[in-house]
N, C-alpha and C positions, 0 to 999 in steps of 0.2 A: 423318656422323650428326648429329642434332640436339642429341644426349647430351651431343657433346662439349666441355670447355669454349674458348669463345672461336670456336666454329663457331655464327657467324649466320646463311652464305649457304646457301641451300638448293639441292641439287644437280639435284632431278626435281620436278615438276608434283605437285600434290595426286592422289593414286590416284584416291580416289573423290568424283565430284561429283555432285551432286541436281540429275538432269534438270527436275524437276518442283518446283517450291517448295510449303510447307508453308502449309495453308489449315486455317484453325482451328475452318471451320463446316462440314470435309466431312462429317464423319458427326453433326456433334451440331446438330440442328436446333430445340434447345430453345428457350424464347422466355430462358431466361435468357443463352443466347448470343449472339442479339437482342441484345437488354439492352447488354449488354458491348460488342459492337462498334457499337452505335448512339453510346457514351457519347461526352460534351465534355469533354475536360480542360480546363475553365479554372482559373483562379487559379495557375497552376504557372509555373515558369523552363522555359526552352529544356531545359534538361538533362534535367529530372525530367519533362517531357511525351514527351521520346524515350524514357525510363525506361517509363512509363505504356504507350507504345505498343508497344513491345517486348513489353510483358507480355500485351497482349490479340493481339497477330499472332500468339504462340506460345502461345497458352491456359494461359498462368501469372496472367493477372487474377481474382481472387476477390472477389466483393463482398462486404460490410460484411454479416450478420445481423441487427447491433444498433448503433446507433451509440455512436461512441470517447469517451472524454474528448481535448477539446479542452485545450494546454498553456499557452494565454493566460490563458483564463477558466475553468477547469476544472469544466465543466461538460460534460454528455453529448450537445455538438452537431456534431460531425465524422459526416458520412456517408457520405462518398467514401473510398472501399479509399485504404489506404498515404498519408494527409493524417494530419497532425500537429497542424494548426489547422481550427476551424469557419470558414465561408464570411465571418462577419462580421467576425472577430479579423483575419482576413487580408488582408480589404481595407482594413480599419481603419488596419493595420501598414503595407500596402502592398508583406509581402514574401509569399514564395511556401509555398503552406499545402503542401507537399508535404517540403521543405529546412528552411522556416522563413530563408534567406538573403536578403536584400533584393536580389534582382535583377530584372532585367526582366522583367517579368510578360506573358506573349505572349497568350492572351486574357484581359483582364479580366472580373472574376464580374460577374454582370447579376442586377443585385437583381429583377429581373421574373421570370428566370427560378427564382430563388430562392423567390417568390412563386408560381408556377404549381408549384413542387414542393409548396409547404405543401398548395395548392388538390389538386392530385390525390390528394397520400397523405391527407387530409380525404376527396375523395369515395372515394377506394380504401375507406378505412375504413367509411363510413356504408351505401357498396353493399355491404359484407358482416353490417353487422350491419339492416340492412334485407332482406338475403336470407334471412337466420335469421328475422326477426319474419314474412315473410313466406310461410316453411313454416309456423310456425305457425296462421300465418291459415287459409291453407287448408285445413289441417288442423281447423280448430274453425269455420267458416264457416256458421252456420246463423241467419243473418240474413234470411232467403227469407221473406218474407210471402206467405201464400195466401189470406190476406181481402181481396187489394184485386182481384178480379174485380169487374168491371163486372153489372153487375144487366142486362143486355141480351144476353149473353150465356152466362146460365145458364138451364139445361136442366130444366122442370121432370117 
């Protein structure tokens, strides 16, 4: 038995095995699970990226609602789930914004793509508060001029 103490070797084969491995997108087709398994882990050590990955293969990944305080500069700029530091503290530092340990960093953050995030959550933003001004519009739309008929055209 396994119970017992100083008994490591194991006598018989695992009972039961999973003919079929575990797929995280089989029944949830939402674009936030998109999302998740689209995602880059950069700025992390070897450890905390198998950390990261594990979490989205078994749908234990939850994204951020709101972004964290960051423990460098304590300010509200983490927005990657389970980061400890913002993208800038930590390339600054040069260690891994997930541990906060100075190890080797397996992708380094790309300030471009850093920059294409500002750029899209900007137009995310402006396309929704442009889709609001824009039921408005339609809704109170009464800019129609019917004085500019041509005089050649009218019927006497």
């Amino acid at each position: 038995m396994s119970s017992q103490k100083g008994n490591v070797a194991r006598s018989r084969p695992q009972k039961h095995q999973n003919t079929v491995s575990f797929k995280n997108d089989k029944f949830d087709k939402s674009s936030q699970t998109k999302k998740i398994n689209s995602k880059l882990h950069d700025g992390v050590c070897h450890h905390c990226k198998e950390v990261l990955e594990w979490r989205v293969k078994y749908s234990k990944y939850k994204l951020l609602s709101k972004p964290k305080k960051c423990v460098k500069c304590s300010q509200k700029t983490v927005k990657d789930s389970y980061h400890i530091m913002c993208r800038s503290c930590a390339s600054e530092l040069e260690v891994c914004a997930k541990c906060g340990k100075k190890e080797d960093i397996i992708i380094p953050f790309n300030k471009e793509t850093e920059k294409m995030e500002n750029i899209e959550d900007n137009l995310h933003s402006n396309h929704r508060r442009n889709c609001k001004g824009n039921e408005e519009d339609d809704a109170l739309d009464f800019d129609i001029d019917l004085d500019d008929t041509e005089d050649d055209d009218q019927i006497d």
